[in-house]
Backbone as a printed PyTorch tensor [residue, N CA C, xyz], in Angstrom:
tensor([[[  0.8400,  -1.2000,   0.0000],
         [  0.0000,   0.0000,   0.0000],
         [  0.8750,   1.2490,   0.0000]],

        [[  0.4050,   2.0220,  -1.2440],
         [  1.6190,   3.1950,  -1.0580],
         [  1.5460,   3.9220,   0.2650]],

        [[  2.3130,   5.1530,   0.7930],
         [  2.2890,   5.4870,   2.3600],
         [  2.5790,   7.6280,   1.8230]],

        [[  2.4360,   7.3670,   2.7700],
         [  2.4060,   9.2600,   2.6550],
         [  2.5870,   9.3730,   4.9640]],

        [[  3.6350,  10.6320,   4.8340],
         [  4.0900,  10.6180,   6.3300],
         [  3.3680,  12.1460,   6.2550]],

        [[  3.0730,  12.1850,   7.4820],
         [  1.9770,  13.2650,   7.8560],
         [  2.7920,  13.8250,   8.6600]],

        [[  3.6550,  14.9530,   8.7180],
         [  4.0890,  15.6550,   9.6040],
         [  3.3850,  16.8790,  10.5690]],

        [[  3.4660,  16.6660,  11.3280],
         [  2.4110,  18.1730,  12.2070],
         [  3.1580,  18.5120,  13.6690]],

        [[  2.8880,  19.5010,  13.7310],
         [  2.8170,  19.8010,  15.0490],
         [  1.4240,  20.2440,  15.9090]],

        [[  1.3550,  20.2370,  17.1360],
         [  0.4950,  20.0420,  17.9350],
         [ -0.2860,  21.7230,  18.0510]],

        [[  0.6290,  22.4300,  17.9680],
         [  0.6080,  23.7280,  18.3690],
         [ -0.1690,  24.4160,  16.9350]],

        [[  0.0950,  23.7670,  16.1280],
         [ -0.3160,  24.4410,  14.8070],
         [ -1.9070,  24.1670,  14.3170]],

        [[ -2.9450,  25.1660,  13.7060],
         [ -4.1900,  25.2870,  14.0170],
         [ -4.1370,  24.6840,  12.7420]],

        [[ -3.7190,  25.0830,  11.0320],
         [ -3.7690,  24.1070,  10.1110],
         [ -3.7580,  22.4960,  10.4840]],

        [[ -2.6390,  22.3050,  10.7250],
         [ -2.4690,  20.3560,  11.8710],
         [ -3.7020,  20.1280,  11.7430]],

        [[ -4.3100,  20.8270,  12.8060],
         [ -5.7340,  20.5430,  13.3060],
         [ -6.5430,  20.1300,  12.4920]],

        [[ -6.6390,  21.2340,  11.5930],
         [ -7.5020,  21.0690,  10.4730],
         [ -7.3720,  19.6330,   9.4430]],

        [[ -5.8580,  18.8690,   9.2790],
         [ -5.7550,  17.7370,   9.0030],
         [ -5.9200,  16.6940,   9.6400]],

        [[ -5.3480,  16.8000,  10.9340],
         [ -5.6980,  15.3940,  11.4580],
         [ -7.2550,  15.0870,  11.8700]],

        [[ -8.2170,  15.8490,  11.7880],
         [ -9.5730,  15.6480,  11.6960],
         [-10.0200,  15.1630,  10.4190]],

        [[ -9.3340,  15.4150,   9.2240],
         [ -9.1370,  14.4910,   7.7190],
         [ -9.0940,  13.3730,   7.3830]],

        [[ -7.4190,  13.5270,   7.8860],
         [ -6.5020,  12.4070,   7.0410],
         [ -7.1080,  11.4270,   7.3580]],

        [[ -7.4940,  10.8320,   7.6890],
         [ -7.7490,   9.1240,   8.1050],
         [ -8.6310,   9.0470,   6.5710]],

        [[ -9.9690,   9.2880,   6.7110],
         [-11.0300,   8.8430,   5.8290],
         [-10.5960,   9.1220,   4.1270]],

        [[ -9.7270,  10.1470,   4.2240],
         [ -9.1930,  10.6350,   2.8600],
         [ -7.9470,   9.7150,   2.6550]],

        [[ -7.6120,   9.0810,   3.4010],
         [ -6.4200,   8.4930,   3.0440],
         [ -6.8840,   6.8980,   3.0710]],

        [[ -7.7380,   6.4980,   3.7230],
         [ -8.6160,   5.0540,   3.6140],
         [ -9.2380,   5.4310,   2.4460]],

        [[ -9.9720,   6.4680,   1.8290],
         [-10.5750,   6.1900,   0.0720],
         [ -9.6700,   5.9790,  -0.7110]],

        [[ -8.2450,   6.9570,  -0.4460],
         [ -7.4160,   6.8690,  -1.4780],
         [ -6.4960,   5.4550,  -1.4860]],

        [[ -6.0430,   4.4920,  -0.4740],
         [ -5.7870,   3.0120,  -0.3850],
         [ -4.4530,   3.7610,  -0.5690]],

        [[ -4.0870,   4.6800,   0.7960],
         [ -2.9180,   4.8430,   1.3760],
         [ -2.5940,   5.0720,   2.7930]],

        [[ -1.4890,   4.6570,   3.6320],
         [ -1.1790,   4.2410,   4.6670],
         [ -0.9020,   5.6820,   5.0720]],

        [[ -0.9740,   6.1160,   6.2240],
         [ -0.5380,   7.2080,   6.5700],
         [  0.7750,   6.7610,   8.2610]],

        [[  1.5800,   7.7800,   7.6980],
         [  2.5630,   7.4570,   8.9970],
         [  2.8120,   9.0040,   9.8590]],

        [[  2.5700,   8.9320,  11.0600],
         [  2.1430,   9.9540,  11.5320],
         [  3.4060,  10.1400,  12.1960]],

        [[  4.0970,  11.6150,  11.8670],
         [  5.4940,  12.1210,  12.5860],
         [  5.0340,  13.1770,  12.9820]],

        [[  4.7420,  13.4890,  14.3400],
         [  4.9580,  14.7800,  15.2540],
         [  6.6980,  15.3180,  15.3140]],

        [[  6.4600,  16.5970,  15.4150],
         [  8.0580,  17.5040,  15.6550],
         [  7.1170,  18.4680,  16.1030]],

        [[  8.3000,  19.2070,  16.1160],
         [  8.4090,  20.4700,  16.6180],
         [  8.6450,  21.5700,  15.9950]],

        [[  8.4380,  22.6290,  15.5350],
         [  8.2230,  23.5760,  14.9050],
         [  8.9030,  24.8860,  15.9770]],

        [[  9.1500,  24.8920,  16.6440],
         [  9.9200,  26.1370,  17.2200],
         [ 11.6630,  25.9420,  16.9090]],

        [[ 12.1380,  24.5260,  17.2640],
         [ 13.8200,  24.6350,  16.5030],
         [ 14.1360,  25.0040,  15.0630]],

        [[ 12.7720,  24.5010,  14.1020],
         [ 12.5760,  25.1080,  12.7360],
         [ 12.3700,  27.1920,  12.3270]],

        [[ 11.6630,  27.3280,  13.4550],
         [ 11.5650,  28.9990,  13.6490],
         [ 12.9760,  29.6400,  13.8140]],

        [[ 12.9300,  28.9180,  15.0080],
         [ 14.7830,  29.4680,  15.8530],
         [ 15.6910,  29.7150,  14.2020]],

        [[ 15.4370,  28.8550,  13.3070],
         [ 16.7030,  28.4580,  12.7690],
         [ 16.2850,  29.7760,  11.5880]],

        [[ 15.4170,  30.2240,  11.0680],
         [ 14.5940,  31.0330,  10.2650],
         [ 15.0210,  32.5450,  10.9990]],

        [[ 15.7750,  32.9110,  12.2490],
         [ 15.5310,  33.7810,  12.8490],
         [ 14.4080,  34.1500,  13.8870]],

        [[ 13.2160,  32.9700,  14.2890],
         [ 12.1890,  33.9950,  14.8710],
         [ 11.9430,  33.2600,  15.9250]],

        [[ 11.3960,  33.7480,  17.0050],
         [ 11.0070,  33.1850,  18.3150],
         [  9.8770,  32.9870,  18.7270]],

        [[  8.9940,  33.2600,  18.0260],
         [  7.0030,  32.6320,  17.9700],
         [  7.1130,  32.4430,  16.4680]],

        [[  5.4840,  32.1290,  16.9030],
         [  5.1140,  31.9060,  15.2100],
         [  4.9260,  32.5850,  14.1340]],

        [[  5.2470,  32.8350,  12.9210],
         [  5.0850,  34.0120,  12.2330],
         [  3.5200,  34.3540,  11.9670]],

        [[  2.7020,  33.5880,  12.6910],
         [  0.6010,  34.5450,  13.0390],
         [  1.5020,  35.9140,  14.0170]],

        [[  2.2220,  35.1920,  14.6780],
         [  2.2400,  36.3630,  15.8690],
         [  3.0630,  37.4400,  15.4370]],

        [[  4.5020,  37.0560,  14.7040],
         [  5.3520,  37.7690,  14.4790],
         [  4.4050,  39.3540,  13.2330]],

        [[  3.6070,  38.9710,  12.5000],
         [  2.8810,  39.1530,  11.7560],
         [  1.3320,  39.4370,  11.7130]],

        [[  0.8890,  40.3430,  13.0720],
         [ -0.4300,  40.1960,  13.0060],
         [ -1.6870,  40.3020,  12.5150]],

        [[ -1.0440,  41.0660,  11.2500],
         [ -1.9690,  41.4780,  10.0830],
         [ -2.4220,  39.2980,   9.9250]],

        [[ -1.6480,  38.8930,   9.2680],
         [ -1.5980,  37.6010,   8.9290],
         [ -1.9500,  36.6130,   9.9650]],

        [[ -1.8460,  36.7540,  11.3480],
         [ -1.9150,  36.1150,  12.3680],
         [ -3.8590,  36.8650,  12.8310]],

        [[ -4.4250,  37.2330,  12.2870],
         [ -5.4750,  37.6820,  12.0200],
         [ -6.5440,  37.3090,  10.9230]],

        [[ -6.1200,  37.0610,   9.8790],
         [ -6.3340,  36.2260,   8.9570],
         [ -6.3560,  34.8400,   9.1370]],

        [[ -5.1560,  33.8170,   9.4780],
         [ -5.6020,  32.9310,  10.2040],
         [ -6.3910,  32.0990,  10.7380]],

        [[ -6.1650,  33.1630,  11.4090],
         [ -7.6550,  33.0550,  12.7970],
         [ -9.4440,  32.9550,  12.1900]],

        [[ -9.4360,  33.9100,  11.0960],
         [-10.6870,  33.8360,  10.6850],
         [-11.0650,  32.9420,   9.6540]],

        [[ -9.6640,  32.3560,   9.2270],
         [ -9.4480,  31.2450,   8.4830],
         [ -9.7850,  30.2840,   8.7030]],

        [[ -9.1250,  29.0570,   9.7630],
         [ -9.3370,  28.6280,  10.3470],
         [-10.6350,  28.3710,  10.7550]],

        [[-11.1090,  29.5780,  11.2630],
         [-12.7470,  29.2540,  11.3550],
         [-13.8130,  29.6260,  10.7590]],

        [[-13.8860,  29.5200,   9.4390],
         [-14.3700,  29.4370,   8.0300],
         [-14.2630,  27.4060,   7.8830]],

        [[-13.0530,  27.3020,   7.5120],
         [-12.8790,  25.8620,   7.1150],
         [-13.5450,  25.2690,   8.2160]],

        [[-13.4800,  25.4950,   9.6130],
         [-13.9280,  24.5950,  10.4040],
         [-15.1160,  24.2490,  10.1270]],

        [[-16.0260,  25.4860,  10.2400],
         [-17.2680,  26.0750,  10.2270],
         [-17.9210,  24.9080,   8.8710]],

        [[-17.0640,  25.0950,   7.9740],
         [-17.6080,  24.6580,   6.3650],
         [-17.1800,  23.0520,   6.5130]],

        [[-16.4770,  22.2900,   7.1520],
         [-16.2090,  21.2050,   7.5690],
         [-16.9660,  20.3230,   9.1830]],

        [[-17.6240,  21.2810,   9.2810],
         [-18.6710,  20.9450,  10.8000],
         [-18.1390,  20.5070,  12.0210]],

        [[-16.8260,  21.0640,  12.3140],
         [-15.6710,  20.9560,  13.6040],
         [-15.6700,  22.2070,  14.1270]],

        [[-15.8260,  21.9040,  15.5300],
         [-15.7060,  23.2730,  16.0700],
         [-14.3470,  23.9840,  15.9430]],

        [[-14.3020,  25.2720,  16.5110],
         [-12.8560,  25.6850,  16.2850],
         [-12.5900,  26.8200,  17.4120]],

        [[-12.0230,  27.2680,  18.2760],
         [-11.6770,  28.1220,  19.1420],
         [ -9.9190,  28.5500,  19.0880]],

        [[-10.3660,  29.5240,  19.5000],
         [ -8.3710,  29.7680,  19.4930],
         [ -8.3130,  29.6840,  20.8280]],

        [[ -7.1290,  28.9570,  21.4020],
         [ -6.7670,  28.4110,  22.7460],
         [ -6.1730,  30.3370,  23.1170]],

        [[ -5.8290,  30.5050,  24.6730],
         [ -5.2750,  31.4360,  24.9270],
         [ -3.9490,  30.7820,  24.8020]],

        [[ -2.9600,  32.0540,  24.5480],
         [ -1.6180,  32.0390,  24.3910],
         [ -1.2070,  31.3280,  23.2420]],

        [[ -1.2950,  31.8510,  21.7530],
         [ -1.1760,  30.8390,  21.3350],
         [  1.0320,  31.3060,  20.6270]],

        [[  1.4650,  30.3400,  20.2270],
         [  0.8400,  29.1410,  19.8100],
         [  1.6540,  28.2720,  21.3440]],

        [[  0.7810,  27.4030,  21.7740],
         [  1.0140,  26.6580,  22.8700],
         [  2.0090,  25.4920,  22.4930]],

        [[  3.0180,  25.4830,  24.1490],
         [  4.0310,  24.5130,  24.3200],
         [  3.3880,  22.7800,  24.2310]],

        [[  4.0420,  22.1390,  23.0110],
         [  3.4440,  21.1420,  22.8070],
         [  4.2360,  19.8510,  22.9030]],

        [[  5.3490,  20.1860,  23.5370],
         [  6.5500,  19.1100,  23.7760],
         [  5.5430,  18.0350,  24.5500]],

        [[  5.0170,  17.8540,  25.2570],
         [  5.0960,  16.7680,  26.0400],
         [  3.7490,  15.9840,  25.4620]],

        [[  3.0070,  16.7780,  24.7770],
         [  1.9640,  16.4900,  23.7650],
         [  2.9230,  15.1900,  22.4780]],

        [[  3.7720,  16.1800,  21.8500],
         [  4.5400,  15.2810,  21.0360],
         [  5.2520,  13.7880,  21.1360]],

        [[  5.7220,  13.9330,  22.6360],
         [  6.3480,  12.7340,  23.2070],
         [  5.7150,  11.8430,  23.8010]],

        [[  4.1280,  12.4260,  23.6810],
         [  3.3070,  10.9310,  24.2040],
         [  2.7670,  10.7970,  22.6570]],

        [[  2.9730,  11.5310,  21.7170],
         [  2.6270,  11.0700,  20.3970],
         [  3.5730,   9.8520,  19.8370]],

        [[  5.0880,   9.9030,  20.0960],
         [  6.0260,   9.2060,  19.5810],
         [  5.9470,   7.4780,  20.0570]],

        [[  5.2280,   7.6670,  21.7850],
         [  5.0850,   6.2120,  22.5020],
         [  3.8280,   5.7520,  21.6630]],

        [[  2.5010,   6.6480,  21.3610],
         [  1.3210,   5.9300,  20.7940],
         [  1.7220,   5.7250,  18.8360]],

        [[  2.9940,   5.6730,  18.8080],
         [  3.4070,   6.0340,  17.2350],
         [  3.8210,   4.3950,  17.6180]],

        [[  4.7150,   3.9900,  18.5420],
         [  4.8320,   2.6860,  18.8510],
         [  4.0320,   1.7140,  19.3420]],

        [[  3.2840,   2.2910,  19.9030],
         [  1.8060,   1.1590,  20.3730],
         [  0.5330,   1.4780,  19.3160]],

        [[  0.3510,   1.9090,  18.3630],
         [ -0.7810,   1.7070,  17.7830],
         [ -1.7710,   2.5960,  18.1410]],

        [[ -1.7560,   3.6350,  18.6270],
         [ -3.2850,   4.5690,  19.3470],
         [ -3.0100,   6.1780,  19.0360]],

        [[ -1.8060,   6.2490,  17.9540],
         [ -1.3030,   7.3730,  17.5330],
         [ -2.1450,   8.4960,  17.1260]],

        [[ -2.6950,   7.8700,  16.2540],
         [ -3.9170,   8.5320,  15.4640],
         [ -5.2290,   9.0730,  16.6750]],

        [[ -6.0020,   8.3700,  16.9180],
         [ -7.0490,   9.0220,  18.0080],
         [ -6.4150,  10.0390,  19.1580]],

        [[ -5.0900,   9.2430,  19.5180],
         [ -4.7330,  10.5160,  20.3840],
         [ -3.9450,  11.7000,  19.8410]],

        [[ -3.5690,  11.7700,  18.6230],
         [ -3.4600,  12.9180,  17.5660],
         [ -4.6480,  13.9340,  17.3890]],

        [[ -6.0290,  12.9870,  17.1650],
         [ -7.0470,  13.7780,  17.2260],
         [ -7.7530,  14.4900,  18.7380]],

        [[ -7.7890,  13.6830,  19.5750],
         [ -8.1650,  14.3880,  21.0790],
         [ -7.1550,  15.0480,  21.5030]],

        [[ -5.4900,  15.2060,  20.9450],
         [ -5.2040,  16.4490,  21.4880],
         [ -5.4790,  17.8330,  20.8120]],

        [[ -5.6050,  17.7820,  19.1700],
         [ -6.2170,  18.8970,  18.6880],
         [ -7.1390,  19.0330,  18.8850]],

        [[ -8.3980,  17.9780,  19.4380],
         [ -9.8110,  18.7900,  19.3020],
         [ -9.8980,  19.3860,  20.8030]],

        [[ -8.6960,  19.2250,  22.0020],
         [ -9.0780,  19.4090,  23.1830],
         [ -8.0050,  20.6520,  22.9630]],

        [[ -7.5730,  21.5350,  22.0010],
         [ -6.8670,  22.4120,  22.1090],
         [ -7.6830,  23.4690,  21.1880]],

        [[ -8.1260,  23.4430,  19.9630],
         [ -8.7750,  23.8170,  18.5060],
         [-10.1200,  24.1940,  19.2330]],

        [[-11.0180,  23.1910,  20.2620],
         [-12.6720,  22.8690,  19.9340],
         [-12.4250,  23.4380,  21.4170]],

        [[-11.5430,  22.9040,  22.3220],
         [-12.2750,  23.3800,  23.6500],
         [-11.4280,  24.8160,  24.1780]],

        [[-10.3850,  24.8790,  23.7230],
         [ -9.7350,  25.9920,  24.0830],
         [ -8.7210,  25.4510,  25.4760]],

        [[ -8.6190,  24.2050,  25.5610],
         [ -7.1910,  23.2370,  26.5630],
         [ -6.1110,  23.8300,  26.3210]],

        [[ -5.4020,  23.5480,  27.6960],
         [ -3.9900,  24.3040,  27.4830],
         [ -3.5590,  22.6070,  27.4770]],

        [[ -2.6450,  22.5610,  26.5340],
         [ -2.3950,  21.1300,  26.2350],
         [ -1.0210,  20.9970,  27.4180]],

        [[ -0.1160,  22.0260,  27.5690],
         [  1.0740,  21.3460,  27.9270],
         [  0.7200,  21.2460,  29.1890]],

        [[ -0.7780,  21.0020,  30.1030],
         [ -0.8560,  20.9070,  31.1380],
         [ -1.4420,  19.5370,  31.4680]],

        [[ -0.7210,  18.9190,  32.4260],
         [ -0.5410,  17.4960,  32.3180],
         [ -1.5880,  17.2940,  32.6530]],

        [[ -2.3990,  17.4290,  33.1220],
         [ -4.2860,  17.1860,  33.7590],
         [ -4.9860,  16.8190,  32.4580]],

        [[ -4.6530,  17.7770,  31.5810],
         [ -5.3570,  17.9520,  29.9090],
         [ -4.8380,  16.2940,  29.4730]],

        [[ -3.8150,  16.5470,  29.4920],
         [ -3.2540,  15.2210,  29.0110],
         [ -3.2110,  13.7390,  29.3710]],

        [[ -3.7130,  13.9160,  30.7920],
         [ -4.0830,  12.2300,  31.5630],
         [ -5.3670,  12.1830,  31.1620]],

        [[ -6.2310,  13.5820,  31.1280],
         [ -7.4600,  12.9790,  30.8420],
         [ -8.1620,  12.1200,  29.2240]],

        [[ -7.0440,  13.1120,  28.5280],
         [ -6.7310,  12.4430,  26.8970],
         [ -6.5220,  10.5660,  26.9920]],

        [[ -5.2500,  10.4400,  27.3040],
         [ -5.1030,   8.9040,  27.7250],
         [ -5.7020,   8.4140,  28.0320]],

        [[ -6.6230,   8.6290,  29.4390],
         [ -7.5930,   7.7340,  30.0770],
         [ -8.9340,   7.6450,  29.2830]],

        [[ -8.8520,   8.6510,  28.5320],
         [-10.3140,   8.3990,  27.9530],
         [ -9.7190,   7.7400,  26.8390]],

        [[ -8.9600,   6.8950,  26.5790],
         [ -8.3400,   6.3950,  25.3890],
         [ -8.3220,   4.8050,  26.0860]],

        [[ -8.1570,   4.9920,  27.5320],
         [ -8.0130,   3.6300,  28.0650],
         [ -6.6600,   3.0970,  27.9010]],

        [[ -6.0150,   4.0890,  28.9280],
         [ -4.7570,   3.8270,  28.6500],
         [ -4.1210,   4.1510,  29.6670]],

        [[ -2.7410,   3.3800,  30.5630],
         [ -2.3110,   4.0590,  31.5680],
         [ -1.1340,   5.2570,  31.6580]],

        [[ -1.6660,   6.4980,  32.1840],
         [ -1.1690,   7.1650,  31.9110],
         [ -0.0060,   7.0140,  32.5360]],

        [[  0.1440,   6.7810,  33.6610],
         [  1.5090,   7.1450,  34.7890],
         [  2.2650,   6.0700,  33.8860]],

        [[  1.9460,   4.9400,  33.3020],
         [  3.2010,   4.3900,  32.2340],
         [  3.6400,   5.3120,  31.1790]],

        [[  2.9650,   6.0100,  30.8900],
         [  3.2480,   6.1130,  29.5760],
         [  4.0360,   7.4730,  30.0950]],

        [[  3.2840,   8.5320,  30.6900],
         [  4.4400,   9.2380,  31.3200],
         [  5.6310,   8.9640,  31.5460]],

        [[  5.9380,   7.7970,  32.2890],
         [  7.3890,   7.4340,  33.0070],
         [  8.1390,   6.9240,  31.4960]],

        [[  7.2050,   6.5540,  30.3740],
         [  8.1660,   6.1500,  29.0450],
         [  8.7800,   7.5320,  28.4280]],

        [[  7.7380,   8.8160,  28.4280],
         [  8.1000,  10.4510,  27.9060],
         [  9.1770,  10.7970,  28.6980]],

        [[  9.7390,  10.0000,  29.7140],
         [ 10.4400,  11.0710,  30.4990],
         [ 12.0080,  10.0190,  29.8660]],

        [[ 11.7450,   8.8760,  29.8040],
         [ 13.2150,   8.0100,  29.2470],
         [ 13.6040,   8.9970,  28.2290]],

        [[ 15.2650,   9.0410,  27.9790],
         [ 16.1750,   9.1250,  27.1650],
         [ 15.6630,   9.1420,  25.5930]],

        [[ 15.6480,   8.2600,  25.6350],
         [ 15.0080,   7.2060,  24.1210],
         [ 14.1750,   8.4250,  23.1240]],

        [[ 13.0620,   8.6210,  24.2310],
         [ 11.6860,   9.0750,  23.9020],
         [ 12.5480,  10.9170,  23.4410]],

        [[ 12.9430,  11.4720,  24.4300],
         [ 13.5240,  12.1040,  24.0320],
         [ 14.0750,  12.5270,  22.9940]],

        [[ 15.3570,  12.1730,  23.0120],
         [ 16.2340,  11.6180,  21.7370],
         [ 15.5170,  12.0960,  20.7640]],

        [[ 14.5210,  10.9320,  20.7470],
         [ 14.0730,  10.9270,  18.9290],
         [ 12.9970,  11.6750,  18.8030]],

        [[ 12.5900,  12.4650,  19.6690],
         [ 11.6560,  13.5380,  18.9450],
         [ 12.7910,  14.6730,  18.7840]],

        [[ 13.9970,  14.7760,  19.1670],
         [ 14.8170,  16.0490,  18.4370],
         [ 15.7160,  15.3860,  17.0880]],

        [[ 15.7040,  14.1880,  16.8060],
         [ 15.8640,  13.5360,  15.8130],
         [ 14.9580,  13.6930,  14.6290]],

        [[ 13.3880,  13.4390,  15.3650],
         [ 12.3100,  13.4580,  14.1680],
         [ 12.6510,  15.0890,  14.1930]],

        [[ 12.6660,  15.5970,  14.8040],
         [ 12.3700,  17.3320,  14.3670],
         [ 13.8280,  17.6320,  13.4560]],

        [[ 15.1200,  17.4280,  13.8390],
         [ 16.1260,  17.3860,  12.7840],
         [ 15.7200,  16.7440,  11.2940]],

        [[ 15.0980,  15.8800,  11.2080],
         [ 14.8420,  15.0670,  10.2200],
         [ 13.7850,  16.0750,   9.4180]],

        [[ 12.7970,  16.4460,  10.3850],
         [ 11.9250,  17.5240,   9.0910],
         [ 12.6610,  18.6860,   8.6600]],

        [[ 13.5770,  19.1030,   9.3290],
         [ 15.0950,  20.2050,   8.7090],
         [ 15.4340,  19.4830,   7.6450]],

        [[ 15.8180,  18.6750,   7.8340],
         [ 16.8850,  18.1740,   6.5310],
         [ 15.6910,  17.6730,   5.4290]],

        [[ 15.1660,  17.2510,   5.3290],
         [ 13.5190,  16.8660,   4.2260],
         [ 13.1670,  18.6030,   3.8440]],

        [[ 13.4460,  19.7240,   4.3250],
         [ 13.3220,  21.1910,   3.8990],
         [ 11.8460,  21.5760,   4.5960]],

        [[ 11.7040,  21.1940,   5.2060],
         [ 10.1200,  21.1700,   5.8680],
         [  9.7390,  22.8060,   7.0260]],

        [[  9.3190,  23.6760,   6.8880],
         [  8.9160,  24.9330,   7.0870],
         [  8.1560,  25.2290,   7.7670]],

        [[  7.2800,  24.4160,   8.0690],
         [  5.5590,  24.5240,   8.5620],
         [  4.9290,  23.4170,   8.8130]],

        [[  3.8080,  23.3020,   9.2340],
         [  3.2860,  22.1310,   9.4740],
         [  1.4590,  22.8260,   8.9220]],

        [[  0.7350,  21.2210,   8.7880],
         [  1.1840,  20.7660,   8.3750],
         [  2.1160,  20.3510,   7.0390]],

        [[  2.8100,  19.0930,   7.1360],
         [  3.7040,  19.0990,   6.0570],
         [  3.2160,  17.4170,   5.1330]],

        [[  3.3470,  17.3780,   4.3490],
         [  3.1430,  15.9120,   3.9260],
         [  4.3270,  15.4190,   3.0440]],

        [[  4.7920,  14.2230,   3.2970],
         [  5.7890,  13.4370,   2.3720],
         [  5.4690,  12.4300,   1.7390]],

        [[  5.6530,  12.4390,   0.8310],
         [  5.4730,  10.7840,  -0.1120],
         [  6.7010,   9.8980,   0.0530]],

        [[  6.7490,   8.4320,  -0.0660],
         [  8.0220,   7.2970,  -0.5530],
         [  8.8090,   7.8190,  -0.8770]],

        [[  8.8780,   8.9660,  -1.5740],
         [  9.6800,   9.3820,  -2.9940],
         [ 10.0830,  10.4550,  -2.4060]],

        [[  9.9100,  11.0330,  -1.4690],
         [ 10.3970,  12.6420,  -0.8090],
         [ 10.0710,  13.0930,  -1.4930]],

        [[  9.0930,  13.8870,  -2.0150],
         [  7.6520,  14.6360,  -2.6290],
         [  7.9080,  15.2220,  -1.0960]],

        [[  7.2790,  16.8760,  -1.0160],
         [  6.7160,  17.3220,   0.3030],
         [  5.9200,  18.4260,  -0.3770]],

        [[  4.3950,  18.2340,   0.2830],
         [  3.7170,  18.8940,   0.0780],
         [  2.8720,  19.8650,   1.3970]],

        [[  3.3890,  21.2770,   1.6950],
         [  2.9140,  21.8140,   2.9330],
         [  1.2290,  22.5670,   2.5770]],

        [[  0.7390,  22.0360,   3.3520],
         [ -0.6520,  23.0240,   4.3590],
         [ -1.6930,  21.8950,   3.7430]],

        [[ -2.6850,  22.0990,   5.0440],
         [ -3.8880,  21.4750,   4.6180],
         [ -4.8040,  21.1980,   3.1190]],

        [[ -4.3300,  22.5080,   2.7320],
         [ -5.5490,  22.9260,   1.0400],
         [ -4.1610,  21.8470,   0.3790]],

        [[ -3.0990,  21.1270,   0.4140],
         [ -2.3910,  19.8090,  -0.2860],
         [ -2.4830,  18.3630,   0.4790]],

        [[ -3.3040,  18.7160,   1.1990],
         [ -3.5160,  17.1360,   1.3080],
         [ -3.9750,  16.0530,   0.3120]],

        [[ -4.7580,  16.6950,  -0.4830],
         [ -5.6400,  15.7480,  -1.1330],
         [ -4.6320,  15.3560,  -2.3600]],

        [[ -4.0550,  16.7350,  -2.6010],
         [ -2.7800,  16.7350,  -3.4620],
         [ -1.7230,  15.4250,  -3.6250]],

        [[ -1.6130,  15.6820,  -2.0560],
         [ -0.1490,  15.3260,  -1.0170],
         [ -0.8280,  13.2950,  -1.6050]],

        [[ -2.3500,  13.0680,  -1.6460],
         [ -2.8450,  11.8150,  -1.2480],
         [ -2.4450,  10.7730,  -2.6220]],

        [[ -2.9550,  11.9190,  -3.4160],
         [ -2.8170,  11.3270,  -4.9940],
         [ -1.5320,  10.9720,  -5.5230]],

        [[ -0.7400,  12.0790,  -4.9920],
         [  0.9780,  11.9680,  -5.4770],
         [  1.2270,  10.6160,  -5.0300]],

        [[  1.1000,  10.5620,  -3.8740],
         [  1.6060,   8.8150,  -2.9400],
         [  0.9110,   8.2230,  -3.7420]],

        [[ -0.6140,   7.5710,  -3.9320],
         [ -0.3230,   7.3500,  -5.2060],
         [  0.1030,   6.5840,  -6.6200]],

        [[  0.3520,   7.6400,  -6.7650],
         [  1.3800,   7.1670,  -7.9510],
         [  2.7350,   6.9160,  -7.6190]],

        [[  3.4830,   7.4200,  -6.8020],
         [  4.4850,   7.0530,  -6.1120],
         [  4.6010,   5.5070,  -6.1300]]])
């Protein structure tokens, strides 16, 4: 089955807008999706900037916003802007990388955007985040004590090096077999077809 890697970050309101997608668009199209969380602030740092360019930019970081909730609106998902945005999503990511190894990647991809996007959750607050797990049926205090190992670590500044070197800018981002990268939501469908033929 061809495959297409879904890059996102947690913090990012486009993301959102995909991982409420990808699944059903990528089950019509009879392609696998592989889900890589990073990080998007060592990618900024490296660009020169220290938030996100909505913020750096508020003409555009205004737009956005009303963006965002247009598509939602026209896609029947709620949409809220969390306070402070764009929110610290490290520890969001590193329980993404353990459910990337156990199989539950995907749903808890989606309950952390819809509990950040729909309810207005501060995600990097660990309460937000046990309650995610448990309603997933899952133990959290394990899976915690796995985010805090070395390992887990490691390789989410690995996966985030890795979307540097692939030229990756933004999230979301999409890759094909073939290193094809196609960024923002309005290329997914794009991003689906290329894989593909790939």
């Amino acid at each position: 089955m061809p495959n297409l890697q879904f890059w996102y970050e947690f913090a990012s309101t486009y993301s959102y807008l995909s991982a409420m997608r990808i699944e059903p668009l990528a089950a019509a199209a009879g392609v696998s999706i592989e889900y890589r969380p990073f990080l998007l602030g060592p990618i900024f740092h490296a660009q020169g900037w220290n938030t996100s360019p909505f913020n750096i930019y508020p003409a555009k970081g205004r737009y956005m916003a009303r963006d965002i909730a247009r598509m939602a609106e026209e896609r029947g998902i709620p949409f809220a802007m969390p306070p402070g945005f764009p929110q610290n999503s490290l520890m969001a990511a590193r329980v993404a990388l353990v459910g990337c190894d156990e199989g539950w990647v995907a749903p808890f991809t989606r309950a952390v955007f819809s509990a950040q996007f729909a309810e207005g959750a501060q995600i990097a607050d660990r309460q937000v985040l046990q309650r995610i797990v448990r309603n997933l049926d899952l133990d959290f205090e394990r899976i915690l004590s796995a985010i805090e190992a070395p390992d887990i670590k490691d390789r989410l500044k690995r996966q985030t090096a890795e979307a540097q070197a692939l030229g990756l800018f933004g999230a979301p981002s999409f890759v094909t077999s073939l290193g094809e990268v196609f960024w923002g939501d309005d290329r997914l469908e794009q991003a689906l077809a290329w894989a593909r033929r790939s």
